[in-house]
N, C-alpha and C positions, 0 to 999 in steps of 0.2 A: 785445526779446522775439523767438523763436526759432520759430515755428511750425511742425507738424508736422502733416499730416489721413494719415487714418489710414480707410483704404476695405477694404468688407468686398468681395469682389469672390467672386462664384458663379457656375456653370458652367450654370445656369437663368432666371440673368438675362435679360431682356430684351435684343437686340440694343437698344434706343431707350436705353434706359436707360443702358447699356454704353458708347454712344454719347458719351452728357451727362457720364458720368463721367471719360471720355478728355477730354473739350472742358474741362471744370472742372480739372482735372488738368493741362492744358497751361498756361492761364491762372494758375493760382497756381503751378506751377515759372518762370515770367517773373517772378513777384515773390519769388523767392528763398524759396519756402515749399516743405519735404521734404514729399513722398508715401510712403506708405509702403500699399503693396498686400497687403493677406491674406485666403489664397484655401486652404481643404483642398482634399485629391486623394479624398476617400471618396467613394462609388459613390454611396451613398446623402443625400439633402438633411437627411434631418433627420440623422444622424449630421454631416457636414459642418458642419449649425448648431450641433451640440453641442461640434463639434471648437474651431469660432471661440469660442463662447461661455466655454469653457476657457480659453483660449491668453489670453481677455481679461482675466480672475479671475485670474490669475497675472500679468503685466502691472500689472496696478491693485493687486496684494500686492507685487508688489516696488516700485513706483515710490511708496507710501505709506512704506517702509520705507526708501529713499532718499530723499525730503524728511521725515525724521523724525517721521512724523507714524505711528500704528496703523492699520494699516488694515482691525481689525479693528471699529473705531466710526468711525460714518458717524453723525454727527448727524442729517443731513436725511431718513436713514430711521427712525431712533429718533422722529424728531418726527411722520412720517407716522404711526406705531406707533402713538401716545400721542394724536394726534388721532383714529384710526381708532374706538379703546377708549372713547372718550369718549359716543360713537353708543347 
């Protein structure tokens, strides 16, 4: 199996934080694990978040659509759905 971490990486971030993620980042490239760094250039944070938050929705449509699977039914949220209505 083929691992892949996938860092959401912000220009508001905490240097400490920024820090751990460098140190985690080094430690799994020694075990042969890809990083994979995504970061918007918007001015603004919350646009930024919206930017990532896109890029991810598209990502998770296409990669459902390459292991043939729809990606537009998600079980585990239908189930939350259906246990929510129950209330």
């Amino acid at each position: 199996v083929k691992y892949k971490v996938v860092n959401f990486i912000d220009p508001d971030m905490h240097q400490r934080i920024l820090k751990r993620v460098n140190i985690i980042n080094e430690l799994l490239e020694s075990e042969g694990i890809d990083i994979i760094n995504i970061k918007s250039d918007h001015k603004k944070s919350k646009v930024r978040l919206l930017d990532v938050l896109y890029l991810c929705d598209w990502v998770s449509y296409f990669l459902g659509l390459l292991n043939g699977e729809d990606p537009g039914e998600i079980d585990f949220i239908n189930h939350l759905k259906k246990k929510i209505a129950e209330d």
